[in-house]
C-alpha positions as CSV (number, residue, x, y, z in Angstrom):
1,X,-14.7,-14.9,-6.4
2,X,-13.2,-12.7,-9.2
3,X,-10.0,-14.8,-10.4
4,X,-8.7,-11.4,-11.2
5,X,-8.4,-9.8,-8.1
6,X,-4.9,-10.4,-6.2
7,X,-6.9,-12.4,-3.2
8,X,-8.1,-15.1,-5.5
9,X,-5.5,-15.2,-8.0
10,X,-3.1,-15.7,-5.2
11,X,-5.1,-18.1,-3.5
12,X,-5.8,-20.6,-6.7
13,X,-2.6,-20.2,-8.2
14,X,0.2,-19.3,-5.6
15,X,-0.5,-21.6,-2.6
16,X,0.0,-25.7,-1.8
17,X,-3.6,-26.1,-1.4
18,X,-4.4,-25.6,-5.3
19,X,-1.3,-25.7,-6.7
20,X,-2.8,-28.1,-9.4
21,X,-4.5,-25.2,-10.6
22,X,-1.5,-23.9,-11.5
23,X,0.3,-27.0,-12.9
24,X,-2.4,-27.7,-15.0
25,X,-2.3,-23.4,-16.3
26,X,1.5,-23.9,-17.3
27,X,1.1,-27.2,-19.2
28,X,-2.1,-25.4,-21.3
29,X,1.0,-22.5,-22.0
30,X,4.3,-23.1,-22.1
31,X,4.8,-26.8,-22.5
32,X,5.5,-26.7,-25.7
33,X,8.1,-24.6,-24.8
34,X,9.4,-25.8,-21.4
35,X,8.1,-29.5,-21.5
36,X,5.2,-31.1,-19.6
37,X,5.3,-29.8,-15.7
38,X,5.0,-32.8,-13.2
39,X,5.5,-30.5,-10.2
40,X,6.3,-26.8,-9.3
41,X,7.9,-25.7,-6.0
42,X,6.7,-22.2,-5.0
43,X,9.5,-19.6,-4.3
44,X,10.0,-16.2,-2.4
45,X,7.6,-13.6,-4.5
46,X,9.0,-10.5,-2.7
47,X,13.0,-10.6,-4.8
48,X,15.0,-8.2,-2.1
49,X,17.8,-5.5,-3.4
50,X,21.3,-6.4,-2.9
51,X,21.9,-2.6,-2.8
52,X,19.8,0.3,-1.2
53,X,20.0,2.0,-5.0
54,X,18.1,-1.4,-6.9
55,X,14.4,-1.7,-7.0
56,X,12.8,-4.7,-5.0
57,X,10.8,-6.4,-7.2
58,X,7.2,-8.5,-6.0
59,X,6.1,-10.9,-8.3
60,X,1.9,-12.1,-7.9
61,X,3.2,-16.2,-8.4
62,X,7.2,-17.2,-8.4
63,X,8.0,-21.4,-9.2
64,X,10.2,-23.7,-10.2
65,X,9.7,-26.3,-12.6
66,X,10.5,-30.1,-11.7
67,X,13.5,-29.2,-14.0
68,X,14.6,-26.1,-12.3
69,X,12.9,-23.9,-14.7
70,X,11.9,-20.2,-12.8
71,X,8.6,-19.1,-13.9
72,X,6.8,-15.7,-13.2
73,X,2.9,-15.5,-13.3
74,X,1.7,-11.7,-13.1
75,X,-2.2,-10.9,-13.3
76,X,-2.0,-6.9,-14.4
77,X,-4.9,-5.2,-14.3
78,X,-3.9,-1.7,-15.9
79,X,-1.9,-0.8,-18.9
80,X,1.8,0.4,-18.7
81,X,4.1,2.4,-21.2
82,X,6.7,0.3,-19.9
83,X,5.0,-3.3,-19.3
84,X,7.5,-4.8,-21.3
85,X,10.3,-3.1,-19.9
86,X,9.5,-4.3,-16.7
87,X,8.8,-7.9,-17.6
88,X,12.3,-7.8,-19.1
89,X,13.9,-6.0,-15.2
90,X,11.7,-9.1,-13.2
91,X,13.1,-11.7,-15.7
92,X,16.6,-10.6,-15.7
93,X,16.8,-10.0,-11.8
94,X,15.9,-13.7,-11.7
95,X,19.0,-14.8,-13.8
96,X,21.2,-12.1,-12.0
97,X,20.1,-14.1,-8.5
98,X,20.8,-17.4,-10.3
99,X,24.5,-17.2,-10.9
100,X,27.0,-19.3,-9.0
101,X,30.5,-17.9,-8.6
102,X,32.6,-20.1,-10.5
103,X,30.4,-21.2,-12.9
104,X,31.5,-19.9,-16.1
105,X,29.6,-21.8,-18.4
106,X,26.9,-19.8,-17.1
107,X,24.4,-22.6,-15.9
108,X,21.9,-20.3,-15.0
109,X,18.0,-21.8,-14.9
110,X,16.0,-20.7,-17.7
111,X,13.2,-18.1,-16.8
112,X,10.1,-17.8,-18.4
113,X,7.3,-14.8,-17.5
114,X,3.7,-14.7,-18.3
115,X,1.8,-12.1,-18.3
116,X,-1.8,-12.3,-18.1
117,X,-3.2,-8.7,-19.5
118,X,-6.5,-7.4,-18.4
119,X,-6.2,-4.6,-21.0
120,X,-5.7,-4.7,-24.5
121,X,-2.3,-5.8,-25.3
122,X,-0.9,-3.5,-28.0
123,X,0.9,-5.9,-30.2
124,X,-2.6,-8.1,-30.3
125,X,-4.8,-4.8,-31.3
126,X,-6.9,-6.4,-34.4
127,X,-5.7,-9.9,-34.5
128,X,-7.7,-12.9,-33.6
129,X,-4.8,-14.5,-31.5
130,X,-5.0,-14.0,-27.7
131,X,-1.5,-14.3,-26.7
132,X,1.8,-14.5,-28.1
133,X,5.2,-15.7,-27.0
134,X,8.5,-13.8,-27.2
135,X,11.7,-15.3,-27.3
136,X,15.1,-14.0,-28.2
137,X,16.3,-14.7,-31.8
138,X,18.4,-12.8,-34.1
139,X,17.4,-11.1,-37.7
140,X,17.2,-14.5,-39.2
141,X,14.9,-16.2,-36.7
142,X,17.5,-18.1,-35.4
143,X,17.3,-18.5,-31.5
144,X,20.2,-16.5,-29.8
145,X,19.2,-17.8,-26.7
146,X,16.7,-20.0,-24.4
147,X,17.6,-18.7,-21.2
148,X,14.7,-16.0,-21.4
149,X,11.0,-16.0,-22.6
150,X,8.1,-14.1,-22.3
151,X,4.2,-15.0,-22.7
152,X,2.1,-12.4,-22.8
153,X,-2.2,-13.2,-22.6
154,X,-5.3,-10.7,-23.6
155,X,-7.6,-11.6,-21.2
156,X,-10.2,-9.1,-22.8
157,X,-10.9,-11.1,-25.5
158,X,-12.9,-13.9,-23.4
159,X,-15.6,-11.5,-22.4
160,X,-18.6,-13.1,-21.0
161,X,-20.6,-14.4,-23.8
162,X,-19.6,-17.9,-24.8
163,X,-20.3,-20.8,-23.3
164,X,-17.9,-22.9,-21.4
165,X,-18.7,-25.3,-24.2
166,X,-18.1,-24.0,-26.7
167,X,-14.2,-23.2,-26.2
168,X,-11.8,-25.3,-28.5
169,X,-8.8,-26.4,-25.9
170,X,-7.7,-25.9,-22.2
171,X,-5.8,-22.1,-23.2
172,X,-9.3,-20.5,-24.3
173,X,-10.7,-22.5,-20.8
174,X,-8.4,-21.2,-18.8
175,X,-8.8,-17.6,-20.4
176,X,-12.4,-17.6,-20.4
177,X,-12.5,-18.9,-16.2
178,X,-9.7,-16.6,-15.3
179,X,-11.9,-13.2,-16.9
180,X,-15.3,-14.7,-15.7
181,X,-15.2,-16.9,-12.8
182,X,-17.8,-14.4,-11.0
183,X,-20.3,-14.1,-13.4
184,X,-20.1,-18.0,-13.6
185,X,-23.0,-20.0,-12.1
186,X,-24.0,-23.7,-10.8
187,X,-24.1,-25.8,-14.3
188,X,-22.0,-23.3,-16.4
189,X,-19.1,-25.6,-15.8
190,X,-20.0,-29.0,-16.7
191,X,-18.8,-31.8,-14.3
192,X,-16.9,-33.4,-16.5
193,X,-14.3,-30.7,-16.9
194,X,-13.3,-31.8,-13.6
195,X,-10.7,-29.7,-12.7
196,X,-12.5,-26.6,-13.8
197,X,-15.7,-27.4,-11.9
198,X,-13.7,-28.1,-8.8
199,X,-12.1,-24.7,-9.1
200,X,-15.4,-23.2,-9.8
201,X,-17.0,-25.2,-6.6
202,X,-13.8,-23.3,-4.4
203,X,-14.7,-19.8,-6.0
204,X,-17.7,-19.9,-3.9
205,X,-17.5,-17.6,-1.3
206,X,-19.5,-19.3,1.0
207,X,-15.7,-21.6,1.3
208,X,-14.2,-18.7,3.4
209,X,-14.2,-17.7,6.8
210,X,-15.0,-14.4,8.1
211,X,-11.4,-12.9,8.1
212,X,-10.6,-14.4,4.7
213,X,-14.1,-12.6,3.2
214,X,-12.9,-9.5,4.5
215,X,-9.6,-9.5,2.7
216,X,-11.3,-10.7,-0.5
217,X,-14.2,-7.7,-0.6
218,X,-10.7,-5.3,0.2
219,X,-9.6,-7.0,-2.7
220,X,-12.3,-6.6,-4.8
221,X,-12.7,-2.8,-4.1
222,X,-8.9,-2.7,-5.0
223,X,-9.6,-4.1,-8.6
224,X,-12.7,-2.0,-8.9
225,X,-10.6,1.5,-7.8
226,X,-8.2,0.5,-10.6
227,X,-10.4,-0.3,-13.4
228,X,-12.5,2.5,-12.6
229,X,-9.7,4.6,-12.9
230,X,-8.9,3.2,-16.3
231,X,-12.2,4.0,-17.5
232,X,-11.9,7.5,-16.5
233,X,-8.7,7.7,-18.3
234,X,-9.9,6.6,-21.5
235,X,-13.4,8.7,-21.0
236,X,-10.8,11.8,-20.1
237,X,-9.1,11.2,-23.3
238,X,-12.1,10.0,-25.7
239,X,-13.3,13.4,-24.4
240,X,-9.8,15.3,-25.2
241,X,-9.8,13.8,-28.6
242,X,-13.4,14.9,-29.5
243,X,-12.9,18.9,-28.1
244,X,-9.0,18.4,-30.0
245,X,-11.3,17.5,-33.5
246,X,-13.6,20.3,-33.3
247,X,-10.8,22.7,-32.6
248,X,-9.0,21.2,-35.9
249,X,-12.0,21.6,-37.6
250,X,-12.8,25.0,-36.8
251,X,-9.3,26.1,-37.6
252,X,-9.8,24.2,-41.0
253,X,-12.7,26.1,-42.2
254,X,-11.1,29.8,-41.3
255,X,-8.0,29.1,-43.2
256,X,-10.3,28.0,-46.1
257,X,-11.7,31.2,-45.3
258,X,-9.2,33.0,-45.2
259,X,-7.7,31.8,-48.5
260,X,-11.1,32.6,-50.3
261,X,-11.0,36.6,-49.1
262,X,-7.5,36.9,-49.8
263,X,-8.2,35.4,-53.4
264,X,-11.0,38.3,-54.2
265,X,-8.5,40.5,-52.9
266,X,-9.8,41.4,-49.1
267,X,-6.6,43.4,-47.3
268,X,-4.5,41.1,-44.6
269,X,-6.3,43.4,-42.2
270,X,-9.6,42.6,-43.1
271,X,-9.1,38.6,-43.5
272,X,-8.0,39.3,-39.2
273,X,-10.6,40.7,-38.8
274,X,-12.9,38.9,-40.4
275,X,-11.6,35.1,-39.1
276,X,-9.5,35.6,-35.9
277,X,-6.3,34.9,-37.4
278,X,-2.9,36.2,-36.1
279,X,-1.3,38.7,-38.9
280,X,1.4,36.1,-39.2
281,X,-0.9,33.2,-40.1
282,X,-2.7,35.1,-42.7
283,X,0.5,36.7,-44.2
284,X,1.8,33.1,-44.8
285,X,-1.2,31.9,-46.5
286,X,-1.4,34.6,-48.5
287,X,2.1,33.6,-49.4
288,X,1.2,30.3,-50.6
289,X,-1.6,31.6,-52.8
């Protein structure tokens, strides 16, 4: 099964059965951060408005630490202007719904999203790290607060191509199974990555029933619609880019053009003529001359 698609990553991440799958995930991230994770408790995914005007948010995996700490795991599959805004509204919605009347020392649980990107992540463009963790500090690096923190993965750079072996700790693993799991095969995944090859031997789809393979092939040709139309988008706008280049280029060599007549003293009418220029255009270079 693709890992990627919301049936599997659901299934492998957001239910009892293999909820070791995702203990095991948060410890590789954010225990350095949070602590080690003993146990998670899964929570509502679907956060309901309190008013008719709010937005209800739907989050892909919703938990609690053993500690009480609220985690968010999204698997996005497209690029957003606004990705980050909307981490920022999910993580924030969880604090709002955390705070007890009376409390004022503010004793909220700390939240903590991850983001795992199927797309480029912007602020990653050209650097050999994979994923990078936000946290809020002021000018000086000092930590303002650690009530809210944000992890954001590139799963793009774990194409298909290494070997399972030849990854250097359980992030990279866990990158590399999450973006390839379908294009994996029996041996790929030695045995004695146990928890890996177990995951691997669930992937199989010969481990569902009929109803369940029907809601994983919808899934599939829900990822497939979206990443197609990604691909379009960029094609649409490699293609833009290209006609947008000529155009400049064209325009270039007639006011070069332009420039050189005007110079050997051809009339404004004539340099119109002669390049397809607007009487404006051609008055103003022959003002800069």
């Amino acid at each position: 099964m693709n890992l990627m698609t919301d049936f599997a990553f659901k299934r492998f991440f957001g239910t009892e059965p293999y909820k070791k799958n995702l203990i095991h995930f948060l410890n590789a991230f954010i225990s350095q951060y949070i602590g080690k994770v003993r146990d998670i408790s899964y929570k509502q995914t679907e956060q309901f408005r309190l008013r008719s005007s709010e937005k209800c948010l739907v989050f892909d995996v919703f938990c609690n630490s053993q500690r009480d700490d609220n985690i968010i795991v999204v698997m996005q599959k497209a690029s957003q202007n606004f990705i980050n805004d909307r981490a920022l509204a999910y993580s924030s919605r969880i604090i709002s719904n955390s705070l007890v009347k009376g409390d004022r020392k503010y004793n909220y649980p700390t939240v903590i999203s991850i983001l795992l990107a199927d797309f480029e992540i912007p602020e990653l463009k050209g650097s050999d790290s994979y994923f990078l963790h936000i946290s809020l500090k002021d000018d000086d690096n000092k930590i303002f607060s650690k009530k809210m923190s944000f992890l954001l993965v590139d799963l793009t750079k774990f194409a298909a191509g290494k070997s399972f072996g030849q990854l250097k700790d359980e992030r990279q693993k866990w990158c590399y199974v999450i973006k390839n799991m379908w294009h994996l095969t029996d041996g790929d995944i030695p045995e004695d990555a146990s928890l890996f090859h177990e995951l691997y031997e669930d992937c199989k789809l010969s481990k569902l029933d009929d109803m369940e393979k029907q809601d994983y092939e919808k899934s599939v040709l829900e990822y497939e619609d979206v990443k197609d139309a990604m691909e379009w988008h960029r094609k649409m706008g490699r293609e833009e880019g290209k006609e947008e280049g000529i155009e400049e280029g064209k325009r270039t060599a007639l006011i070069s053009t332009a420039m050189n007549l005007l110079k050997l003293g051809i009339s404004v009418a004539d340099v119109i003529q002669a390049t397809g220029l607007s009487e404006k255009e051609v008055s103003a270079i022959k003002l800069g001359i």
